[in-house]
BABA-526408 format. One record per residue (C-alpha): residue number from 1; residue in three letters; x negated, y, z negated. Coordinates in pm, 1 decimal. Layout:
pos = NUM	code = ALA	u = X	v = Y	w = Z
...
//
This chain:
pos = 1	code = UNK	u = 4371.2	v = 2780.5	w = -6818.3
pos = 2	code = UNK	u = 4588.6	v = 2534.3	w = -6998.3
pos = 3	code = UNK	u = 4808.6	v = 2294.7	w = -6923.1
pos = 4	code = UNK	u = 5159.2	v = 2337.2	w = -7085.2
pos = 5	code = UNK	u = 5564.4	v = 2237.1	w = -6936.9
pos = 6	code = UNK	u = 5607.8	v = 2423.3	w = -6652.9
pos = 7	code = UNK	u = 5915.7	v = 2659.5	w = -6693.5
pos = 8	code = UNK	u = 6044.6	v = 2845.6	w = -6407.7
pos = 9	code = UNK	u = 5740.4	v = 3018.6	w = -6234.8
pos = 10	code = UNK	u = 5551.7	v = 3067.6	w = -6551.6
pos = 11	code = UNK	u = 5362.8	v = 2731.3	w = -6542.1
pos = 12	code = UNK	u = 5010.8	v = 2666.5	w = -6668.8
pos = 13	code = UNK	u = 4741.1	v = 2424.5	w = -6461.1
pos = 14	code = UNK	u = 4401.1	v = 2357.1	w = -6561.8
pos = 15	code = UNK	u = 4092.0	v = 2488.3	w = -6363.6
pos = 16	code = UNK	u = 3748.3	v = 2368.9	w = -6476.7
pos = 17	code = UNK	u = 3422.7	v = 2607.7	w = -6526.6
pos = 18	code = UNK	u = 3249.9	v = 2372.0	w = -6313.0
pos = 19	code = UNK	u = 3408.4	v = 2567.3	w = -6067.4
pos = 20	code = UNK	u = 3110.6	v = 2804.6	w = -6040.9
pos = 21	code = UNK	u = 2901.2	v = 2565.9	w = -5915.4
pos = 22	code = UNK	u = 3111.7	v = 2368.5	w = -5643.0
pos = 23	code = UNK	u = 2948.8	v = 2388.9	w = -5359.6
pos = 24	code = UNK	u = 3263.4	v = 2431.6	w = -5127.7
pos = 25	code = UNK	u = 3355.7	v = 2721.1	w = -5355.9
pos = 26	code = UNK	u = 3041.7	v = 2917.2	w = -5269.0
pos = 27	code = UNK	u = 3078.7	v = 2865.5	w = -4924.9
pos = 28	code = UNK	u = 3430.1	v = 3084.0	w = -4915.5
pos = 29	code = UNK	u = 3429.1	v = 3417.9	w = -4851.1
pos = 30	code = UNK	u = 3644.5	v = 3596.6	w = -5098.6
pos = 31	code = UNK	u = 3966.8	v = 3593.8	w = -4875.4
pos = 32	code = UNK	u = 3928.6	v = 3200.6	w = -4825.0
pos = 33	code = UNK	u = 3898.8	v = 3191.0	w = -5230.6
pos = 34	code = UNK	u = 4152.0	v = 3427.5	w = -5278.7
pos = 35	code = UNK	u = 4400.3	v = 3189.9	w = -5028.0
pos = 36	code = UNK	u = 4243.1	v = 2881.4	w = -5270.2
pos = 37	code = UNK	u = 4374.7	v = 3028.5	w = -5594.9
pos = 38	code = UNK	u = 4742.3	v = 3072.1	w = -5440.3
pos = 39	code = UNK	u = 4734.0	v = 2764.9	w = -5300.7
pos = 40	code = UNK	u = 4714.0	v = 2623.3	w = -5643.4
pos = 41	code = UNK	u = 4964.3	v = 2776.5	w = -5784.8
pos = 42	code = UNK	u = 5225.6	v = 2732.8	w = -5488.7
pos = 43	code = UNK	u = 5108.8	v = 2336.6	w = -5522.7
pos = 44	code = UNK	u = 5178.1	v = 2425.5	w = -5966.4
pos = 45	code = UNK	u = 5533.1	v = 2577.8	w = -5837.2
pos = 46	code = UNK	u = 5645.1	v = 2249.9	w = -5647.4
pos = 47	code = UNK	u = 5909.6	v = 2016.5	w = -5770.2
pos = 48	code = UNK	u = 5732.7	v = 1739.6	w = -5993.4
pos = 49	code = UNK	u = 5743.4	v = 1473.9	w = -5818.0
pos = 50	code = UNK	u = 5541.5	v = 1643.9	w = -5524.3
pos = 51	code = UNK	u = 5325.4	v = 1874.1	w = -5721.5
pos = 52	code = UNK	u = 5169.3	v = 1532.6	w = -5925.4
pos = 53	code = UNK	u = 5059.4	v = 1393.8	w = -5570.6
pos = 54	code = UNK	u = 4916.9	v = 1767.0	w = -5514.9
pos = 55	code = UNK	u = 5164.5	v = 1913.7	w = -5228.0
pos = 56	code = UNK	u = 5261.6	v = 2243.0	w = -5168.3
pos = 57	code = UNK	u = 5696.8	v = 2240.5	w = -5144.6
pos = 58	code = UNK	u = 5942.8	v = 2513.3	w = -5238.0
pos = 59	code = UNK	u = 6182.4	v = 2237.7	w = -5310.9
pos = 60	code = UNK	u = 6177.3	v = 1853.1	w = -5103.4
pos = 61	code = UNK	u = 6196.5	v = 1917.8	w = -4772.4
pos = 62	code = UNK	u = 6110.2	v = 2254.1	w = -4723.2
pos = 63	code = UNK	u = 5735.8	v = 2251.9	w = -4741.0
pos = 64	code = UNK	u = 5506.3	v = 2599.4	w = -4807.6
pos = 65	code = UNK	u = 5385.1	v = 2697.8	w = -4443.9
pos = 66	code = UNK	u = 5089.1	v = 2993.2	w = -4384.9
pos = 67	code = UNK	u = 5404.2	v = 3270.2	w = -4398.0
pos = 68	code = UNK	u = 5441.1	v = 3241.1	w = -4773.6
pos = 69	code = UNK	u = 5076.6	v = 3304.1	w = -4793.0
pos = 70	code = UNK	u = 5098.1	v = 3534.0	w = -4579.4
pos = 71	code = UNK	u = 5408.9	v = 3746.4	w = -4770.0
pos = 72	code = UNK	u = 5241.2	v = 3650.9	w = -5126.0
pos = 73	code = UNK	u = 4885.8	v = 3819.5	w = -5017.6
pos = 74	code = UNK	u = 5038.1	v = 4118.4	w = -4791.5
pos = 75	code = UNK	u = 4776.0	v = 3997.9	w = -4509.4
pos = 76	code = UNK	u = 4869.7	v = 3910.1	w = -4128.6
pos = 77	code = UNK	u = 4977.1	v = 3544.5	w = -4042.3
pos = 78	code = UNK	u = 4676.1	v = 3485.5	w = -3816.1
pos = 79	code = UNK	u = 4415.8	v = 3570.3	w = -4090.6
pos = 80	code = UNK	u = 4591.2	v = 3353.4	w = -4334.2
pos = 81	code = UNK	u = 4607.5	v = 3080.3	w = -4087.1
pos = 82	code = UNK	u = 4220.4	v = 3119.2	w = -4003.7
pos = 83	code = UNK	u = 4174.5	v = 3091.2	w = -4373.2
pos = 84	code = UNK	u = 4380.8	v = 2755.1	w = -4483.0
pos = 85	code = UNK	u = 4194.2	v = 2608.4	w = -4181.5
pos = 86	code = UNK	u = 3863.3	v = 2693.6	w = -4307.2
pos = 87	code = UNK	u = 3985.6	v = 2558.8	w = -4648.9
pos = 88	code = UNK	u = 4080.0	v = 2230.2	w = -4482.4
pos = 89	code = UNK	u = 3697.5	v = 2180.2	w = -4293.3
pos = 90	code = UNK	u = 3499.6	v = 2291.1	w = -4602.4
pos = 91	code = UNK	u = 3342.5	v = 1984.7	w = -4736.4
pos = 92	code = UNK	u = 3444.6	v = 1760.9	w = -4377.7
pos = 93	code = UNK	u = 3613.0	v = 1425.3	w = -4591.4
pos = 94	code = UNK	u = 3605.4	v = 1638.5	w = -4911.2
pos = 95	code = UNK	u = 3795.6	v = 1955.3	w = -4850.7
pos = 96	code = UNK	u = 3962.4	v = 2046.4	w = -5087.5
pos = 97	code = UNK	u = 4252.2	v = 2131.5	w = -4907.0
pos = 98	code = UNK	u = 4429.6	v = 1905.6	w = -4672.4
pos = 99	code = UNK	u = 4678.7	v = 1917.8	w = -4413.7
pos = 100	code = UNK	u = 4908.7	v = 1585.5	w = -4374.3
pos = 101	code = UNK	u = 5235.2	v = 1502.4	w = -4224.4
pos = 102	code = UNK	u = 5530.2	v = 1488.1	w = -4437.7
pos = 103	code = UNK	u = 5921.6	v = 1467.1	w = -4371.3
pos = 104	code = UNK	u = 5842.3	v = 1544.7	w = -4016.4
pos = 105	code = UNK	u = 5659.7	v = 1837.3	w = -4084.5
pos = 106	code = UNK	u = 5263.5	v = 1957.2	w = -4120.7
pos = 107	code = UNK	u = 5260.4	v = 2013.3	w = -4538.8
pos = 108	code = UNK	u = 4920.3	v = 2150.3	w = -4735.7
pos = 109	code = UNK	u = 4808.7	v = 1899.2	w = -4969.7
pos = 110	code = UNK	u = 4542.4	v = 1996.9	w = -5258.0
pos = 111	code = UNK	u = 4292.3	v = 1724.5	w = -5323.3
pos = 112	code = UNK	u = 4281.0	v = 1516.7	w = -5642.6
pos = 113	code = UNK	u = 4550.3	v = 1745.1	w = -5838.3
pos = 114	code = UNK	u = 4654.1	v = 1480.0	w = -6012.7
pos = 115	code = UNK	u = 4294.6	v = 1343.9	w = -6124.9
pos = 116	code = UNK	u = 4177.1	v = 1733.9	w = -6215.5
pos = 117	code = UNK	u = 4519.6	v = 1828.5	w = -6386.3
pos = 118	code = UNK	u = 4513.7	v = 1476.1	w = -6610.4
pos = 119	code = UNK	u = 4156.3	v = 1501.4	w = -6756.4
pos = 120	code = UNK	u = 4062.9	v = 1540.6	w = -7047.1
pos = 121	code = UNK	u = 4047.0	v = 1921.7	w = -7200.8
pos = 122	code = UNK	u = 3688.4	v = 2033.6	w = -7324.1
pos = 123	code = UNK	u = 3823.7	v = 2250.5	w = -7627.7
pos = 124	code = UNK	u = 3972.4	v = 2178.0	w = -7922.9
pos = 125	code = UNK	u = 4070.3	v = 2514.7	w = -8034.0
pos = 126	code = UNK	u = 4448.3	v = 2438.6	w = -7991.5
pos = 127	code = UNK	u = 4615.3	v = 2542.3	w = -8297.4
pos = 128	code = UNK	u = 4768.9	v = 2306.0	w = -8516.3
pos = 129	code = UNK	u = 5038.5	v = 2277.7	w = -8812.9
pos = 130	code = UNK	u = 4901.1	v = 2098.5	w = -9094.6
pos = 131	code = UNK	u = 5127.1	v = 1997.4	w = -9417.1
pos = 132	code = UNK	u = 5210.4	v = 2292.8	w = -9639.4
pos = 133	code = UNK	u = 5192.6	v = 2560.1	w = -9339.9
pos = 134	code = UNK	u = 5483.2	v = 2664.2	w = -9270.3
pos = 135	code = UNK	u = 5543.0	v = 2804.2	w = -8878.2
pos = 136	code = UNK	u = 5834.6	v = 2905.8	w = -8665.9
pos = 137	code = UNK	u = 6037.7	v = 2572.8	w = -8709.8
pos = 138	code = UNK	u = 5958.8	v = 2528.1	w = -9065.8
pos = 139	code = UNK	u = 5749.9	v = 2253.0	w = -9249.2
pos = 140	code = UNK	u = 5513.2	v = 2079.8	w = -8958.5
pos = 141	code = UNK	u = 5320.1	v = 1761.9	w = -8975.8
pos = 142	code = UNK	u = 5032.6	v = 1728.2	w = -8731.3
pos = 143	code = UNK	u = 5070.6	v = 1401.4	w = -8545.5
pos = 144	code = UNK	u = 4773.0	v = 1189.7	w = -8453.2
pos = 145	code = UNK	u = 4713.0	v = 1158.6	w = -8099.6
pos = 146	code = UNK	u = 4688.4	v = 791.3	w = -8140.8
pos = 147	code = UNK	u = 4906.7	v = 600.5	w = -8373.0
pos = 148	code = UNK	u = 4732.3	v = 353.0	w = -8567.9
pos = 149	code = UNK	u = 4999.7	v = 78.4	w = -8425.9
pos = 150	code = UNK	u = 4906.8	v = 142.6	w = -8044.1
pos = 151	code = UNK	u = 4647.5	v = -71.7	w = -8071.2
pos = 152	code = UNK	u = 4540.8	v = -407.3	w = -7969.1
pos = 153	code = UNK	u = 4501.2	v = -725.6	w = -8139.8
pos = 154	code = UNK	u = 4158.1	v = -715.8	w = -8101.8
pos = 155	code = UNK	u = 4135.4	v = -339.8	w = -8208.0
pos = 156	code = UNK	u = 4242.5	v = -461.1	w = -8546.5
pos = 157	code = UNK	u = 3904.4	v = -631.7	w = -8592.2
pos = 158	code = UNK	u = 3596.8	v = -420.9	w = -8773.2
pos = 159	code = UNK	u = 3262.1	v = -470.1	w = -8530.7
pos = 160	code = UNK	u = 3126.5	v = -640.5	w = -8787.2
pos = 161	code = UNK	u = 3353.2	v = -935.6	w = -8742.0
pos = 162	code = UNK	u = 3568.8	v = -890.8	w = -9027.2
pos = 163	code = UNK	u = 3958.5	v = -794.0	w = -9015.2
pos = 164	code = UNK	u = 4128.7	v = -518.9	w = -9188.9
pos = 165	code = UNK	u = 4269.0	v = -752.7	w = -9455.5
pos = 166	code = UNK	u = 3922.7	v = -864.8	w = -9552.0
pos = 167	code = UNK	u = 3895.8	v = -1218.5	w = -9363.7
pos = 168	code = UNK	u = 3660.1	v = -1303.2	w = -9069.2
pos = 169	code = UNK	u = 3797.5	v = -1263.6	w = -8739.1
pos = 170	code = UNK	u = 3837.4	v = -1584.6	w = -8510.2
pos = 171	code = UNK	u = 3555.1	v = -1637.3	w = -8283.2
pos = 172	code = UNK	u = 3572.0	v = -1552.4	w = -7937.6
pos = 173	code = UNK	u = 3802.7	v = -1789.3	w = -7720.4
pos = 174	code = UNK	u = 3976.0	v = -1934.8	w = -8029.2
pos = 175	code = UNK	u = 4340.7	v = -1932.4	w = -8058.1
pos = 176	code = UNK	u = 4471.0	v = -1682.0	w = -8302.2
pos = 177	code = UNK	u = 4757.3	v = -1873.6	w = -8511.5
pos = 178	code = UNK	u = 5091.9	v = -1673.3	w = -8541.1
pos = 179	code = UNK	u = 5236.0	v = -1511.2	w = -8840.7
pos = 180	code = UNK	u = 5490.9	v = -1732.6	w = -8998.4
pos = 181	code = UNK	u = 5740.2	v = -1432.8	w = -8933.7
pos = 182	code = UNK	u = 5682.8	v = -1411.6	w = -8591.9
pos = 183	code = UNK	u = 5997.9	v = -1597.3	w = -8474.0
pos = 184	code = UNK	u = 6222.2	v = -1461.6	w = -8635.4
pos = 185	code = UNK	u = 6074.9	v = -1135.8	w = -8485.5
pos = 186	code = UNK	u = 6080.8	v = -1290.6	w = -8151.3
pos = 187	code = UNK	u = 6460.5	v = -1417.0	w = -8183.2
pos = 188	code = UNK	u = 6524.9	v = -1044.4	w = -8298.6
pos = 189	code = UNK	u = 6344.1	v = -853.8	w = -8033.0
pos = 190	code = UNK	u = 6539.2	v = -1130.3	w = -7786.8
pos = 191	code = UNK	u = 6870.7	v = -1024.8	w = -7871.5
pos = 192	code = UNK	u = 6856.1	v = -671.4	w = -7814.4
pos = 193	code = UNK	u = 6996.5	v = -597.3	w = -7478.6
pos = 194	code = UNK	u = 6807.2	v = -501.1	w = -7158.1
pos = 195	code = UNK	u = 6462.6	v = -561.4	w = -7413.3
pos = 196	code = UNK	u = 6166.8	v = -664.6	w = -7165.6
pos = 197	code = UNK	u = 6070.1	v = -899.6	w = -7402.8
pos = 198	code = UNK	u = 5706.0	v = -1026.7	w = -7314.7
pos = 199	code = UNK	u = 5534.5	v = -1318.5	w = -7527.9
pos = 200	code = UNK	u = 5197.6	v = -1144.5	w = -7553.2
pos = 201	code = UNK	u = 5295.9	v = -780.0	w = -7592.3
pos = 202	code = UNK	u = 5536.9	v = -781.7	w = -7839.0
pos = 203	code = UNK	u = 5390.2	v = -1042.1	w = -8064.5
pos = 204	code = UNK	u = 5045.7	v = -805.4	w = -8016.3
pos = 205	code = UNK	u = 5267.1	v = -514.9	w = -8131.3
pos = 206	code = UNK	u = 5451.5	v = -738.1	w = -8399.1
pos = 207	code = UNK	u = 5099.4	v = -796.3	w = -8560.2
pos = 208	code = UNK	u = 4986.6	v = -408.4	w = -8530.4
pos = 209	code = UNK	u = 5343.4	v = -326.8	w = -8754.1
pos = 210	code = UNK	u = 5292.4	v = -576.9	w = -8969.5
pos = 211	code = UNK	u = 4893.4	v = -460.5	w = -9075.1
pos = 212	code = UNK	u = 5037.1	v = -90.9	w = -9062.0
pos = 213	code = UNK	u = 5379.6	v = -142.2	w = -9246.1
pos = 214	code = UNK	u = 5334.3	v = -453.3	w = -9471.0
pos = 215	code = UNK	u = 5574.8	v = -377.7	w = -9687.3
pos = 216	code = UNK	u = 5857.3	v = -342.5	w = -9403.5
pos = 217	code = UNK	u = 6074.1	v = -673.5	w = -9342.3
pos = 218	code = UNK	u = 5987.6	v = -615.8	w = -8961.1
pos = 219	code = UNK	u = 6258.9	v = -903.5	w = -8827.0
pos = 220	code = UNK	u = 6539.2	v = -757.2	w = -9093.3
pos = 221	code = UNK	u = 6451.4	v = -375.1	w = -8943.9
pos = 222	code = UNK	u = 6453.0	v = -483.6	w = -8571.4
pos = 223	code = UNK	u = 6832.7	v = -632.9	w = -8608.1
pos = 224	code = UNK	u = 6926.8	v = -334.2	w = -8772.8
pos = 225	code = UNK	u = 6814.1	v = -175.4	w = -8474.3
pos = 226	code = UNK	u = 7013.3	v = -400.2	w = -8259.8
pos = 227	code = UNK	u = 7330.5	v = -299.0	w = -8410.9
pos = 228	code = UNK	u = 7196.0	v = 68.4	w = -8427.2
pos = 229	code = UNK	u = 7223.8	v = 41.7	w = -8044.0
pos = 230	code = UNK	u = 7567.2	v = -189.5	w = -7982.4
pos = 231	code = UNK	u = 7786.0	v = 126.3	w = -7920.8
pos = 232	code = UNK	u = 7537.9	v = 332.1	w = -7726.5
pos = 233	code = UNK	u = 7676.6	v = 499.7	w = -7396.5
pos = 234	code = UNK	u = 7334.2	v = 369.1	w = -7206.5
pos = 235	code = UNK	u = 7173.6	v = 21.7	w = -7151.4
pos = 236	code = UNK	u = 6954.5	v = 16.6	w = -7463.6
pos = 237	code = UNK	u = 6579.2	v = -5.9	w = -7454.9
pos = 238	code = UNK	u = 6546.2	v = -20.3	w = -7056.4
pos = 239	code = UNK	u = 6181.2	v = -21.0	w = -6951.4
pos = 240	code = UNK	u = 6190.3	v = 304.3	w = -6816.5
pos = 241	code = UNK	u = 6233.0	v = 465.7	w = -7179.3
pos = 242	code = UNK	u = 5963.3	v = 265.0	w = -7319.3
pos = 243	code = UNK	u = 6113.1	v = -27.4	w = -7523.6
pos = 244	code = UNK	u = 5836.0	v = -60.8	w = -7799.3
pos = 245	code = UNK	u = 5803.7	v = 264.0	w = -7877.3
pos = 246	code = UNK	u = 6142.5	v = 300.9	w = -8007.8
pos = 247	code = UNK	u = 6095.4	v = -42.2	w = -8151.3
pos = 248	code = UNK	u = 5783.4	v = 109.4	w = -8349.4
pos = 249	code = UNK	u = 5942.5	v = 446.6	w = -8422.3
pos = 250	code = UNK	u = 6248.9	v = 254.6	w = -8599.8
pos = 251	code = UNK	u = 5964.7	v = 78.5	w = -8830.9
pos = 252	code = UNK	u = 5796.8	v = 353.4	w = -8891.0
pos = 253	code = UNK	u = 6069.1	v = 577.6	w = -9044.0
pos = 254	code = UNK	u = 6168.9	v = 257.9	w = -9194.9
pos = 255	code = UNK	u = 5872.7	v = 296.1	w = -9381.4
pos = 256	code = UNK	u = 5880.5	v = 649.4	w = -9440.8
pos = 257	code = UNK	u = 6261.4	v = 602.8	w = -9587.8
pos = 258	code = UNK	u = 6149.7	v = 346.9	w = -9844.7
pos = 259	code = UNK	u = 5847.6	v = 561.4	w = -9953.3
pos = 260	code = UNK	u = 6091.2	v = 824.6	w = -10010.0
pos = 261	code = UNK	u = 6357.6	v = 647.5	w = -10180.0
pos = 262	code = UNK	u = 6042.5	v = 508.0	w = -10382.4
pos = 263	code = UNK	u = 5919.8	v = 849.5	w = -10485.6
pos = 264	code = UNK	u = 6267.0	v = 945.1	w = -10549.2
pos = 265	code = UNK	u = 6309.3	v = 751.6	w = -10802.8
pos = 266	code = UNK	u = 5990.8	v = 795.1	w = -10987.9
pos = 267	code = UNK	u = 6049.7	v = 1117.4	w = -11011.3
pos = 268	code = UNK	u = 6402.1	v = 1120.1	w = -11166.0
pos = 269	code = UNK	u = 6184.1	v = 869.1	w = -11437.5
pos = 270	code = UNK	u = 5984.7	v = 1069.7	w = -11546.0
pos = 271	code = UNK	u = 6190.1	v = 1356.2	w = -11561.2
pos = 272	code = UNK	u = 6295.5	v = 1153.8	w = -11857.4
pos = 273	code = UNK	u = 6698.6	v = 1091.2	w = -11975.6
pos = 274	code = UNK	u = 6970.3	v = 1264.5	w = -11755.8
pos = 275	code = UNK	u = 7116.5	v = 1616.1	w = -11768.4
pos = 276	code = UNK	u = 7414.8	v = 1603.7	w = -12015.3
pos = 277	code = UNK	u = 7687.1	v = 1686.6	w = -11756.9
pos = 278	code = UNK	u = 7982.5	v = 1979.6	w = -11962.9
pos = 279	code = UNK	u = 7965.4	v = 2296.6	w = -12128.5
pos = 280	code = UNK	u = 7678.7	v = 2322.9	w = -12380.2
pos = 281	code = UNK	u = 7775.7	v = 2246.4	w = -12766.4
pos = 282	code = UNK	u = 7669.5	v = 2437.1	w = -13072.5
pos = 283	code = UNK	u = 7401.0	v = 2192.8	w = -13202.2
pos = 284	code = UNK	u = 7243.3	v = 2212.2	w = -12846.9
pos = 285	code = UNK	u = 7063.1	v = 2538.5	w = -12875.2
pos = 286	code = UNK	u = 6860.8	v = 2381.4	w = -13202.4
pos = 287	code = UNK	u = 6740.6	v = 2562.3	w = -13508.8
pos = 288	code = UNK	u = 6880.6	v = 2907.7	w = -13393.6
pos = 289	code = UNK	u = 7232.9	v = 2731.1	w = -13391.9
pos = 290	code = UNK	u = 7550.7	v = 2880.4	w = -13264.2
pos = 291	code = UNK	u = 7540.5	v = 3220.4	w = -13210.3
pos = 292	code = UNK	u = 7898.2	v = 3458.0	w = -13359.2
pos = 293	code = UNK	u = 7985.7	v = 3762.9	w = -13157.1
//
């Protein structure tokens, strides 16, 4: 299965086809697997903050005890109870089920959720809006999992030791000498408020715009952003909503308004003189001329 935004009790959770050949999984009888499989899905129905560190909660404080299981599977108490305790012992260190004490209470833990629910999917067959398809909410562009301004100084160099723009990268240990406009980025980035500015990380990031979006005036952009943000109802650009991302979303529509604007205006060239604004006159329609009703 898939992971997707869980949404009531119609969430989605991974489970892995190496499943088949777990050794703990062969050892449960079909009840004990049965008992398994709900247990994963109470631990997918818990609030998020408990269901990422793999616990099984209705909501905080009120944990999911062998009765649920019990109610959910139509079975007695005691064989349910046999059951999750045979999940807890399979594997001795390993289970994959544990049993831990939470808010004053014995709470079901599932081992590793977190680590098997953030790997890394095995398919590609998602399906995906390219340009010129049009789906549901119109025209889609497919966004790269990876912009190319994530990246790190140092991923900006080819392996063959020469940089994007065609010069040879500095060898190792040697200082790497700013851009000229790097303080006026710095001073601009400084005087937004609540901006974690860091030395290393934003000049790293300044650098990554700049070989992405050379034709954006990065400093110029950045205190337009500033006053973008005076009148905001929130502290602007806290760290907890990711400070350079908006910084490198603003530059890249930035960039994606000037192309525009650019290919605007081509267009209307070519298109050649404008449209001659008032009613049409006689001579307009050529050799057939004016036309007499």
């Amino acid at each position: 299965m898939a992971t997707g935004r869980r949404t009531g009790s119609g969430g989605w959770f991974k489970s892995w086809d190496d499943e088949i050949e777990d050794a703990k999984v062969d050892r449960m009888s079909d009840f004990e697997f049965k008992v398994w499989r709900f247990a994963l899905n109470f631990c997918n129905r818990s609030p998020a903050r408990l269901r990422r560190q793999g616990y099984l909660f209705h909501s905080p404080m009120f944990p999911v005890e062998a009765r649920d299981f019990a109610r959910s599977l139509h079975r007695d108490v005691k064989d349910v109870t046999e059951a999750l305790g045979r999940l807890c012992r399979i594997g001795g260190k390993n289970s994959p089920l544990l049993v831990e004490s939470k808010h004053g209470a014995e709470v079901y833990r599932v081992r590793n959720w977190r680590k098997r629910q953030g790997g890394r999917t095995r398919t590609r067959d998602r399906a995906v809006t390219r340009p010129g398809q049009r789906g549901a909410g119109g025209d889609k562009t497919r966004r790269a999992r990876r912009s190319d301004v994530d990246v790190r100084r140092s991923d900006l160099r080819r392996s063959d030791g020469q940089t994007e723009e065609g010069g040879h990268a500095p060898a190792a240990g040697a200082a790497v000498a700013p851009r000229p406009t790097w303080p006026a980025e710095a001073d601009a980035l400084k005087s937004i408020a609540g901006y974690p500015f860091s030395e290393d990380k934003d000049r790293a990031l300044m650098d990554a715009l700049a070989v992405a979006y050379s034709d954006v005036d990065l400093a110029h952009e950045i205190r337009k952003l500033n006053a973008w943000l005076v009148n905001k109802a929130l502290v602007p650009l806290r760290g907890q909503t990711r400070p350079r991302t908006r910084v490198r979303n603003w530059i890249e529509n930035a960039d994606r308004f000037a192309r525009n604007d650019e290919s605007r205006g081509r267009a209307g060239t070519d298109r050649g003189a404008p449209r001659r604004q008032g009613p049409a006159r006689p001579e307009d329609f050529g050799e057939t001329g004016p036309v007499t009703l």
